[in-house]
Backbone as numpy.savetxt, mean C-alpha at the origin, in Angstrom:
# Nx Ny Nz CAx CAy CAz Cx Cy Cz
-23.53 -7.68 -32.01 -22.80 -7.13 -30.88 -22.14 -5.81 -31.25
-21.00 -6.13 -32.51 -20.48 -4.74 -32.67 -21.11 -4.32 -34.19
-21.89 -4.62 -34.73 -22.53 -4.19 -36.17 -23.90 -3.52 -36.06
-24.21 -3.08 -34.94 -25.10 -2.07 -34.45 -24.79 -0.57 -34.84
-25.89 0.12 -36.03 -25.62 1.38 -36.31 -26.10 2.41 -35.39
-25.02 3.41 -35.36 -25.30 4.42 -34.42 -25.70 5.97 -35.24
-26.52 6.56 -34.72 -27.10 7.61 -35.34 -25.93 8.50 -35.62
-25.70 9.36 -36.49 -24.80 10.19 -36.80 -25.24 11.83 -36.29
-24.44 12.19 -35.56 -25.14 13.70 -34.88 -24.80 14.78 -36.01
-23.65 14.75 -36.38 -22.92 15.91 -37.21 -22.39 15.30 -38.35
-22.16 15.62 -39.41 -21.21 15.46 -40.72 -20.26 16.65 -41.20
-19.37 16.21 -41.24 -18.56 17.36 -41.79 -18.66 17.63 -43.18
-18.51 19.52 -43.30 -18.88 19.96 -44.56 -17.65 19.67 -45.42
-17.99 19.58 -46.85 -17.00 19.53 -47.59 -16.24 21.09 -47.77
-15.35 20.81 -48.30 -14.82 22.17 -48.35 -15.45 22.89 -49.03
-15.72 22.35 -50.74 -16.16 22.85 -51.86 -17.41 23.73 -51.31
-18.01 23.15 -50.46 -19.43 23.90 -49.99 -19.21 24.97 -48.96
-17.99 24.66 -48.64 -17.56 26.41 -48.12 -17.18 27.25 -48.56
-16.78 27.25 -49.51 -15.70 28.09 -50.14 -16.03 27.55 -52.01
-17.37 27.94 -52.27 -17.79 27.76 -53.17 -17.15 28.92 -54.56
-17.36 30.40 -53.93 -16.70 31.42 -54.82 -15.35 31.23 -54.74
-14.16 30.73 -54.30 -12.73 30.89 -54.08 -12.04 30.38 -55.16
-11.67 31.26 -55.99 -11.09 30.34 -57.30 -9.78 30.19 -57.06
-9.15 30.88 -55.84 -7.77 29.66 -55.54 -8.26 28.93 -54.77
-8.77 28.16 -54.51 -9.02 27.28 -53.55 -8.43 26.05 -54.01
-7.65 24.99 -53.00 -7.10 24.02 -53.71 -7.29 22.38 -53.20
-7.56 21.55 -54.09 -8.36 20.48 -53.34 -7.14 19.68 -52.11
-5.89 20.20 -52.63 -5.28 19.35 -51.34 -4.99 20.11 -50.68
-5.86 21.16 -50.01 -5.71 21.41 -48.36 -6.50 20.68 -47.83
-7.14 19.31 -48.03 -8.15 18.32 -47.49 -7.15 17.81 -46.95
-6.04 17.52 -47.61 -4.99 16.33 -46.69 -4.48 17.10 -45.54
-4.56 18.33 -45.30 -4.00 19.04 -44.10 -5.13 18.75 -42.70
-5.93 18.00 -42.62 -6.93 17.89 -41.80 -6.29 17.20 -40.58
-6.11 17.94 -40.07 -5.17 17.43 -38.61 -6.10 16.32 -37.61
-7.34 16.32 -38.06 -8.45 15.39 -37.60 -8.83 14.27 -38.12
-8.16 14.12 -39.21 -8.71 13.37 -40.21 -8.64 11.87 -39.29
-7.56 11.52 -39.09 -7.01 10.20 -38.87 -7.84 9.96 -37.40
-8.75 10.41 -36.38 -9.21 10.39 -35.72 -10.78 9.56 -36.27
-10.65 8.68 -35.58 -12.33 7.90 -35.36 -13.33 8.37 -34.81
-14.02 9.27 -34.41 -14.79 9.23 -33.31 -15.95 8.02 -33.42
-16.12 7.45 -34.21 -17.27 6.61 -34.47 -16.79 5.58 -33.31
-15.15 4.81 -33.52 -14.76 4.18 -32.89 -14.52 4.34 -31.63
-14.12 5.77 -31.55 -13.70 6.25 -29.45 -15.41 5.88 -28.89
-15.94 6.78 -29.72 -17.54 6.91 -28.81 -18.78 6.11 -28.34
-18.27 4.55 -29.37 -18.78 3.51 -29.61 -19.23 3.15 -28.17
-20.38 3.09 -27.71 -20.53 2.09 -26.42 -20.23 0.80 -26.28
-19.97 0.09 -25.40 -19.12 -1.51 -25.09 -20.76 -2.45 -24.89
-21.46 -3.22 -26.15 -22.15 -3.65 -25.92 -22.50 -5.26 -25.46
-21.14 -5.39 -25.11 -20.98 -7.27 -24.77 -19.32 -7.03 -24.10
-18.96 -7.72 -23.02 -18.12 -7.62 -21.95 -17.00 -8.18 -22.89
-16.74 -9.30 -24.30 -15.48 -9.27 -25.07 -15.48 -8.30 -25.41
-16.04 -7.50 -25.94 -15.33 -5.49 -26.46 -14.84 -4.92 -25.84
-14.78 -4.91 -24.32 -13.64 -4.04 -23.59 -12.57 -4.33 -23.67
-11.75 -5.75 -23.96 -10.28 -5.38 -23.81 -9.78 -4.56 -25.64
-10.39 -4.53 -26.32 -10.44 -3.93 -27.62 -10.69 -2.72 -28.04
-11.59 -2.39 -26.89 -11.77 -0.99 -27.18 -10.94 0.23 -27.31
-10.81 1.03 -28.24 -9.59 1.78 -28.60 -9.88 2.88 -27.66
-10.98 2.93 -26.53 -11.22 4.08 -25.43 -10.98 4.00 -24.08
-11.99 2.83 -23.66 -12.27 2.07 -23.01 -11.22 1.65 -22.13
-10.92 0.26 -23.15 -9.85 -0.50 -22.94 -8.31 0.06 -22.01
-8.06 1.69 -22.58 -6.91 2.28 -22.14 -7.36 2.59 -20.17
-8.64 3.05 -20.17 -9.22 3.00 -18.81 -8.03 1.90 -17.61
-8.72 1.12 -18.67 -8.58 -0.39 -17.62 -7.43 -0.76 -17.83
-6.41 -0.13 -18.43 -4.85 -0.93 -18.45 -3.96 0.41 -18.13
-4.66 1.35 -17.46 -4.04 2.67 -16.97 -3.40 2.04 -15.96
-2.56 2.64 -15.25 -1.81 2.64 -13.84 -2.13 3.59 -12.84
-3.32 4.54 -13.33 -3.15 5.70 -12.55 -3.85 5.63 -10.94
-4.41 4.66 -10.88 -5.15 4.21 -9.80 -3.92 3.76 -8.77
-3.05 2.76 -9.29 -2.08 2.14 -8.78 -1.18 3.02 -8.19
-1.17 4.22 -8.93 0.15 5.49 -8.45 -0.65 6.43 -7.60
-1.76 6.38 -7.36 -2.38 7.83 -6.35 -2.27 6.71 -5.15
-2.51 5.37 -5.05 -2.59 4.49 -3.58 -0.85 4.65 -3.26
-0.27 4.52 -3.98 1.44 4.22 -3.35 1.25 6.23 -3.22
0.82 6.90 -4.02 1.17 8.43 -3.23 0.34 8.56 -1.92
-0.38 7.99 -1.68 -1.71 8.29 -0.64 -0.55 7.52 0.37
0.13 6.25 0.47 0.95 5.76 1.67 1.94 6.42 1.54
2.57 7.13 0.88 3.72 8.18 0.74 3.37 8.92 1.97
2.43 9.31 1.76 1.63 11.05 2.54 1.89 10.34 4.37
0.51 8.99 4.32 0.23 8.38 5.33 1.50 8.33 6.15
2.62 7.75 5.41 4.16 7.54 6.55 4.77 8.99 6.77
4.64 9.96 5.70 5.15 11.77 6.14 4.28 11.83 7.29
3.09 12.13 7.48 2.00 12.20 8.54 2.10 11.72 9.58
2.64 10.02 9.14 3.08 9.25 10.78 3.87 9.79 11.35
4.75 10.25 10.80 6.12 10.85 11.70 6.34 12.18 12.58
5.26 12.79 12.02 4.50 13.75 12.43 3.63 13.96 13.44
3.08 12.61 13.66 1.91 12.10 14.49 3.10 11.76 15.70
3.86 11.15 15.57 4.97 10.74 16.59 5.45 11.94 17.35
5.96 12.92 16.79 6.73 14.14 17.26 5.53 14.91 17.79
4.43 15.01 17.51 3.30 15.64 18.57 3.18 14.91 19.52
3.40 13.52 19.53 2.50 12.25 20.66 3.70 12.93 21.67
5.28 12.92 21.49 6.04 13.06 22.70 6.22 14.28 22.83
5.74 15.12 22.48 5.76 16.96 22.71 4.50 16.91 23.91
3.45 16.41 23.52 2.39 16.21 24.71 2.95 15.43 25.95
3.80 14.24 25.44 4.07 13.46 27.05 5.04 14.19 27.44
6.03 15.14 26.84 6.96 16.42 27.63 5.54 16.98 28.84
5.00 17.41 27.73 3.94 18.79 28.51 2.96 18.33 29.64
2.98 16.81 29.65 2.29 16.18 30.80 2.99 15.55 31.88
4.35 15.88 31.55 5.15 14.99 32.82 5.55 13.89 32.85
5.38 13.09 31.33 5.97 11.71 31.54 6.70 11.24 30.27
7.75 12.10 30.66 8.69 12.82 29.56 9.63 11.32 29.64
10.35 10.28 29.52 10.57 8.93 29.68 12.31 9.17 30.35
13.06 10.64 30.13 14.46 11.42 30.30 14.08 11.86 31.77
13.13 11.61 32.30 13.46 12.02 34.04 13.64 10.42 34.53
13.38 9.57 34.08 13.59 8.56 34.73 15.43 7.61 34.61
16.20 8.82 34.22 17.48 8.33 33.94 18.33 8.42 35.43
18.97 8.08 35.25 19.60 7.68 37.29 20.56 9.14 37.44
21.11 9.52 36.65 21.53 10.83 36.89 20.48 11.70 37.60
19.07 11.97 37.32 18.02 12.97 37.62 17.45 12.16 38.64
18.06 11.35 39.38 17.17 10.64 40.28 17.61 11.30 41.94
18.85 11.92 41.76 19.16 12.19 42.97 19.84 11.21 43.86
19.79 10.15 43.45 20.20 8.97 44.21 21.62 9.35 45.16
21.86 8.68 46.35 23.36 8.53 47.07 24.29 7.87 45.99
25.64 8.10 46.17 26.51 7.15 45.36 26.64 5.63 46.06
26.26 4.64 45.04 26.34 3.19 46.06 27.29 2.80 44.76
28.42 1.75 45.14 29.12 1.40 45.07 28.87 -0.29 44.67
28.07 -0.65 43.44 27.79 -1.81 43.46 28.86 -2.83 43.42
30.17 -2.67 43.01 31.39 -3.68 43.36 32.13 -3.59 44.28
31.77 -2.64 45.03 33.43 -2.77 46.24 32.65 -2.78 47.37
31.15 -2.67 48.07 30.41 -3.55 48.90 31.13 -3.84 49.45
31.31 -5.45 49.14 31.76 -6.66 49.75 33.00 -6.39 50.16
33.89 -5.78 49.14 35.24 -5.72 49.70 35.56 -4.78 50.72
34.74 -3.31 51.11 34.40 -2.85 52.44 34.49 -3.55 53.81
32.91 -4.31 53.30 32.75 -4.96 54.43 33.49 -6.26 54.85
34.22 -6.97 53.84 35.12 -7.95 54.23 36.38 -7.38 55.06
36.72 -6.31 54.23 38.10 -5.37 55.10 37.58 -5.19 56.13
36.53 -4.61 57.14 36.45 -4.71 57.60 35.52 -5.60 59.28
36.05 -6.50 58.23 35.19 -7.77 59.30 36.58 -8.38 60.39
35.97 -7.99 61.47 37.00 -8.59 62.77 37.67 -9.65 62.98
38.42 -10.09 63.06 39.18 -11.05 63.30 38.67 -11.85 64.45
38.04 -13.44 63.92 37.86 -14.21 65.38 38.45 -14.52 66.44
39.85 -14.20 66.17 41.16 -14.46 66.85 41.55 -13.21 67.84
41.04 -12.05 67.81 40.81 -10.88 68.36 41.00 -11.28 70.10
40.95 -10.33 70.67 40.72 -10.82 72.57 39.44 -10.14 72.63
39.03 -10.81 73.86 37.75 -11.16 74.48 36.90 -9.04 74.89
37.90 -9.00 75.14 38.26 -7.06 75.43 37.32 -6.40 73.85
38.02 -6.64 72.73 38.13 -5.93 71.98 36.11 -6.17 71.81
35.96 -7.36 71.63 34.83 -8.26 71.13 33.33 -7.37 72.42
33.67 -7.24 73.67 33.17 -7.00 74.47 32.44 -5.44 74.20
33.73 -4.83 73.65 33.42 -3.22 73.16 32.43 -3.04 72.43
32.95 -3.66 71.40 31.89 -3.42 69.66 30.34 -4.05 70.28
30.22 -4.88 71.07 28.94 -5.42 71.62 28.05 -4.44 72.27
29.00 -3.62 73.34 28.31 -2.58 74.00 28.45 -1.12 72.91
28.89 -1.16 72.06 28.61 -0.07 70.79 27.43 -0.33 70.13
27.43 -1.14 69.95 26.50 -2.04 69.01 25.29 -1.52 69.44
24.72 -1.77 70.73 23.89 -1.90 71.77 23.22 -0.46 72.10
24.35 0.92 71.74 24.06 2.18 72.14 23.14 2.79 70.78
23.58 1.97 69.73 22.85 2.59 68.39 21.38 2.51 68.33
20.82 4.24 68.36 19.25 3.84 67.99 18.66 3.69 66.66
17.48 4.26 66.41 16.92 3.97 65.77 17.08 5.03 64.25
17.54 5.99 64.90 17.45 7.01 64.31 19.22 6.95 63.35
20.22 6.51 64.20 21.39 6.17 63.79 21.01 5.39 62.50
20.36 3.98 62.79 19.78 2.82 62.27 19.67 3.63 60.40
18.87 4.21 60.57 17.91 5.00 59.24 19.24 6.31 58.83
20.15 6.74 59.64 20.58 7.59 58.97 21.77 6.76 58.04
21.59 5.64 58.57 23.09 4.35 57.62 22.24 3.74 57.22
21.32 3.81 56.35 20.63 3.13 55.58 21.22 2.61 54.24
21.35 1.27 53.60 22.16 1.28 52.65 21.76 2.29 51.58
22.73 2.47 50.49 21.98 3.52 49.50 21.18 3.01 48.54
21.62 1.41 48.51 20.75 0.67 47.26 19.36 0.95 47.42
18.71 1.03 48.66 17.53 1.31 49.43 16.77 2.52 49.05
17.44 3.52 48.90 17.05 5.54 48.97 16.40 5.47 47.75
15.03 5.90 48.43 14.08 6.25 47.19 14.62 7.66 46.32
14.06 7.32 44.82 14.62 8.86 44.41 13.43 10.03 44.07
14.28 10.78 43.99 13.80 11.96 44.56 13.92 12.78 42.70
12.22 12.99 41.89 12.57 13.03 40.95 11.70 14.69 40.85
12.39 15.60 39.99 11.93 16.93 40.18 11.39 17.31 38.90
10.22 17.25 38.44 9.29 16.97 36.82 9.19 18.90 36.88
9.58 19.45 35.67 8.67 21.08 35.68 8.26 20.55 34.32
6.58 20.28 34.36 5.96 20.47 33.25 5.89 21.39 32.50
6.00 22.62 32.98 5.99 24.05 32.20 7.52 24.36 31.91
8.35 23.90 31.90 9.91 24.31 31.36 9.88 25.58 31.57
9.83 26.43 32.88 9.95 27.22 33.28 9.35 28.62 32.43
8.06 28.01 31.79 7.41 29.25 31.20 6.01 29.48 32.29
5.65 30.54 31.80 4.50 30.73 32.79 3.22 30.00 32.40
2.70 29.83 32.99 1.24 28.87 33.62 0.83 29.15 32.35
-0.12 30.37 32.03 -0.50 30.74 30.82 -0.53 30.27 29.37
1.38 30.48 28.95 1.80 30.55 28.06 1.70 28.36 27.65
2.32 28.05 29.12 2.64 26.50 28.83 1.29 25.62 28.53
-0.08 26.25 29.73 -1.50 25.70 29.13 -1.56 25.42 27.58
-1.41 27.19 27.19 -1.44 27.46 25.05 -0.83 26.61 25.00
0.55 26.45 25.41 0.98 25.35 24.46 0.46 23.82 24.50
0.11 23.45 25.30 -0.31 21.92 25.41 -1.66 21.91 25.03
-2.43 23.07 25.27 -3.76 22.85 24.00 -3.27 22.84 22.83
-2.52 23.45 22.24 -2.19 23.67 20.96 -1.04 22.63 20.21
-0.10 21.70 21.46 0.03 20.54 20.34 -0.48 19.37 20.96
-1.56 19.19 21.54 -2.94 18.36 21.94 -4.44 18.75 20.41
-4.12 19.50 19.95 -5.39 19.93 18.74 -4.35 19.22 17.53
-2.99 19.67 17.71 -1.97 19.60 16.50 -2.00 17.91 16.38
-1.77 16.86 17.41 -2.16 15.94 17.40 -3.58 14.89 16.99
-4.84 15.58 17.92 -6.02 15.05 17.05 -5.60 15.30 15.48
-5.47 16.57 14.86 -5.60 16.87 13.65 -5.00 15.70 12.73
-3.95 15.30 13.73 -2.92 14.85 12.29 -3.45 13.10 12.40
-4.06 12.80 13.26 -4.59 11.96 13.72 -5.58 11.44 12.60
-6.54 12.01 12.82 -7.58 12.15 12.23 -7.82 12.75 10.30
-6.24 12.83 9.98 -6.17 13.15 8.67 -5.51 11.84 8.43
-4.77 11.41 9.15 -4.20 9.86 8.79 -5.04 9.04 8.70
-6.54 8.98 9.92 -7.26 8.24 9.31 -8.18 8.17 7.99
-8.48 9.62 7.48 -9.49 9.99 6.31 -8.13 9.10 5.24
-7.27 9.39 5.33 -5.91 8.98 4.16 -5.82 7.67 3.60
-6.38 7.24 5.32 -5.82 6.02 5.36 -7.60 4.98 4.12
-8.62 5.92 4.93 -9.84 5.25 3.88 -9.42 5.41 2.68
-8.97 6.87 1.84 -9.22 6.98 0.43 -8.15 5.97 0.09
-7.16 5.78 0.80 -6.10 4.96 0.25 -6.70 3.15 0.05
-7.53 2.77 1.21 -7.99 1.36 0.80 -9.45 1.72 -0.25
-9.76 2.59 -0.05 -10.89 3.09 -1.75 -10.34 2.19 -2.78
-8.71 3.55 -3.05 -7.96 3.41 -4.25 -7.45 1.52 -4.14
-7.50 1.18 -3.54 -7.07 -0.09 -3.67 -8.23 -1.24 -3.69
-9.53 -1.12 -3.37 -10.09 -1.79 -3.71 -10.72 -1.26 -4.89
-10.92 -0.41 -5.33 -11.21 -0.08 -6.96 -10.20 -0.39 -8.06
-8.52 -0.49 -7.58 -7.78 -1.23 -8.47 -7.89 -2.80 -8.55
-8.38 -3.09 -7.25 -9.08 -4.60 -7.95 -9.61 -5.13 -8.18
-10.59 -4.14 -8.51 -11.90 -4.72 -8.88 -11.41 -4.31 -10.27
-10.95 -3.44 -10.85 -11.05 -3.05 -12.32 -10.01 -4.31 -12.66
-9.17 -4.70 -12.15 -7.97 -5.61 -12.93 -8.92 -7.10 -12.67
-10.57 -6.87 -12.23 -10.79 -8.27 -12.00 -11.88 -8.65 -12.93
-12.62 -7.39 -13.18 -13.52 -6.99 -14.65 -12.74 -6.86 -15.74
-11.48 -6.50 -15.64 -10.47 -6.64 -17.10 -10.11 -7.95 -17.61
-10.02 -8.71 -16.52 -9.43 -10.19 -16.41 -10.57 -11.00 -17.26
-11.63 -10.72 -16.43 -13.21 -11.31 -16.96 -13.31 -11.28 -18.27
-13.36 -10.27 -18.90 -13.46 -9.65 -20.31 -12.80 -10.47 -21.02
-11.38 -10.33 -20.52 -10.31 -10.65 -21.45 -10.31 -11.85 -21.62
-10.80 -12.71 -20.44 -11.09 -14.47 -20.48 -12.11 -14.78 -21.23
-13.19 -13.82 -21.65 -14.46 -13.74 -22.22 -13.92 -14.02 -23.57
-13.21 -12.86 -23.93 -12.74 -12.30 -25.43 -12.29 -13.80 -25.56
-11.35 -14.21 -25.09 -10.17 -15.90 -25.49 -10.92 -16.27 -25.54
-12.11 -16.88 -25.07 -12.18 -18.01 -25.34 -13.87 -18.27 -26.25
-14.02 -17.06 -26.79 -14.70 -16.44 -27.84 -13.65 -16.42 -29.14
-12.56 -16.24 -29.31 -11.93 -15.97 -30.20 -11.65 -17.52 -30.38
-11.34 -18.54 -29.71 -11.19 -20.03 -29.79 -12.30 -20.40 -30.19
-13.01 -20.40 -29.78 -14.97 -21.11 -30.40 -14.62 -20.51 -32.01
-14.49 -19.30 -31.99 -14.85 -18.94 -33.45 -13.69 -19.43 -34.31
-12.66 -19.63 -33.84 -11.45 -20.54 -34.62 -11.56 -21.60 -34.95
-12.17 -22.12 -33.51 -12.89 -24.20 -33.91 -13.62 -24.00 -34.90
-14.10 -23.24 -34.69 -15.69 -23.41 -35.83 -15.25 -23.17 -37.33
-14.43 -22.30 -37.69 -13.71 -21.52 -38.71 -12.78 -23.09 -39.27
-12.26 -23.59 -38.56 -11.36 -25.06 -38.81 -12.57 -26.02 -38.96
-13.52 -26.14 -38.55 -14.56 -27.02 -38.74 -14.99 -26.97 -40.18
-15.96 -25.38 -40.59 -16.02 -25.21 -41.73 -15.46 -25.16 -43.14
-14.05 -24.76 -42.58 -12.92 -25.41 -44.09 -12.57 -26.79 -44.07
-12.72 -27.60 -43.07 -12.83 -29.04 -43.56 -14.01 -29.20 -43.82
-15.23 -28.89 -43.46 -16.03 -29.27 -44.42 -16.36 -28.89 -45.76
-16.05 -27.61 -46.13 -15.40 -27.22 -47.26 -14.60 -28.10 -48.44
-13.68 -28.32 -47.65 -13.20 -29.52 -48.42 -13.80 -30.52 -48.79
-14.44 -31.15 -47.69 -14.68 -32.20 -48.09 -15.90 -32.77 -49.00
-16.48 -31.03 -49.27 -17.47 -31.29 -50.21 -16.78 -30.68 -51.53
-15.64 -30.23 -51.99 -15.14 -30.24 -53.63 -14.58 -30.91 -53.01
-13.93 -32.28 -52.83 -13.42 -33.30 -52.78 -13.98 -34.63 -52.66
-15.34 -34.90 -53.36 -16.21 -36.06 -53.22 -15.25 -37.43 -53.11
-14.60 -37.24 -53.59 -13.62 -38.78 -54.37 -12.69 -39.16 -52.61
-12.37 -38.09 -51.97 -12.04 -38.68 -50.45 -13.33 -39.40 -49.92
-14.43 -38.97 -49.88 -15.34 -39.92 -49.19 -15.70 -41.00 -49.79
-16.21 -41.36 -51.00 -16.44 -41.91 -51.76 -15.42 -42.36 -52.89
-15.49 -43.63 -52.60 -13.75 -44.35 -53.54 -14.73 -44.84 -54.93
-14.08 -44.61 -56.32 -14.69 -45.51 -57.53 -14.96 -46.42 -57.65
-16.54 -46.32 -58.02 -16.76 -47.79 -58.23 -16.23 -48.95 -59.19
-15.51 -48.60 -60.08 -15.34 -49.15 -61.06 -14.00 -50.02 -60.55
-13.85 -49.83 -59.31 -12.17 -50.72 -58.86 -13.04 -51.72 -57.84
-14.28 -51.41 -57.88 -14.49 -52.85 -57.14 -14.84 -54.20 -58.44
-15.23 -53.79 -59.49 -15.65 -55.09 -60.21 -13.78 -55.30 -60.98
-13.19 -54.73 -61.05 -11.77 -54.91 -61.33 -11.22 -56.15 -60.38
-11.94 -55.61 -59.18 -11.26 -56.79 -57.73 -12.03 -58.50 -58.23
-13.24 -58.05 -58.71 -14.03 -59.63 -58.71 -13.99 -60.04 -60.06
-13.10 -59.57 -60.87 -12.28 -60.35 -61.89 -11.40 -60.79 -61.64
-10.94 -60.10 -60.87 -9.59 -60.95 -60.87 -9.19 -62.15 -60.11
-10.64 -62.36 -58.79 -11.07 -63.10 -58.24 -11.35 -64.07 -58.98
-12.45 -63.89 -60.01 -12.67 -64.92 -60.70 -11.84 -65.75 -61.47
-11.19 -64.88 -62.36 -9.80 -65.75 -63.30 -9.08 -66.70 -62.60
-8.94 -66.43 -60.98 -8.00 -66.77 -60.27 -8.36 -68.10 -59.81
């Protein structure tokens, strides 16, 4: 698995063979080799069985990086800046179309003033007395009687009065100018729209490629255990048997203590 030789591309020259004429030349500028302590045999090694990746001194760092984990939490960073963004265009357009949600407040409605608690106490004050004379009762009947239709509708209660609501989509700019603008945060909208959604893919990318790698790391690493246990059993297997072959005298007890036993049997 890992005792597979790999071809060697380059060797490094010795010094001596560079600097063959240099009679100061001195053998410990070898220890100054700022490279020295570097493997490449080991970085460059290919992973030829799925226990070598959590070991690998290259590899291995891949798969126990975080960096995958930190571009998805920056990618929903972006996504919620963007949302908010996406919001403040959505109601700049419902301004510019008229259904702005601030004309529907009762102040801008125009409404009559109605009087929702003192109603009753109006009309109780003035409710007639049954006790009244026959005179008084006779009047209000033939009043009553003269009112048309038109009276009728001009005393209409106020709870009733439709309102009367006055929308300027253009906020008093000209035709022209207010069109530009509602094409222009109607485009500003698709845009931001449509970048939230590209965001929103690379962001579940980055997240299903972080789990797939923490699920091939997992694999490995369950590989490696329980590879490293087999070879332990086996390793404990072989030193007891080890033993138990320079130690003949545990398996095999002396013979010479069994005819000891059938003397003493006999005497007895």
């Amino acid at each position: 698995m890992g005792n597979k030789k790999q071809a060697v591309v380059y060797k490094k020259r010795k010094l001596e063979d560079v600097h063959p004429e240099d009679a100061t030349y001195d053998d410990s500028d070898g220890d100054s080799d700022p490279y020295e302590d570097i493997k490449l045999g080991d970085l460059l090694t290919p992973v030829s069985h799925p226990t070598e990746l959590p070991k690998h001194p290259a590899i291995s760092r891949t798969y126990k990086s975080e960096a995958i984990r930190k571009l998805s939490k920056r990618a929903l960073d972006i996504i919620c800046e963007e949302q908010k963004h996406a919001v403040q265009f959505s109601k700049l357009m419902s301004v510019f179309l008229g259904d702005d949600p601030s004309y529907a407040r009762s102040e801008k409605m125009s409404l009559p003033i109605y009087e929702h608690l003192g109603q009753d106490d109006v009309l109780n004050g003035n409710m007639i007395d049954e006790s009244s004379t026959t005179t008084v009762k006779a009047e209000v009947e033939d009043n009553d009687r003269r009112v048309t239709r038109k009276q009728v509708s001009q005393e209409m209660d106020p709870f009733f009065a439709l309102p009367q609501i006055n929308v300027d989509r253009d906020f008093g700019l000209s035709k022209e100018t207010a069109e530009e603008s509602r094409q222009l945060a109607q485009i500003a909208l698709q845009r931001s729209e449509e970048f939230i959604r590209c965001m929103t893919n690379v962001r579940m990318g980055l997240l299903r490629a972080e789990r797939r790698k923490d699920m091939v790391y997992n694999w490995c690493d369950e590989m490696a255990t329980q590879q490293e246990q087999t070879q332990a059993a086996i390793a404990v297997q072989a030193q007891a048997a080890a033993q138990a072959a320079n130690n003949p005298a545990v398996n095999n007890p002396s013979p010479s203590v069994e005819p000891e036993l059938s003397r003493s049997n006999g005497t007895a």
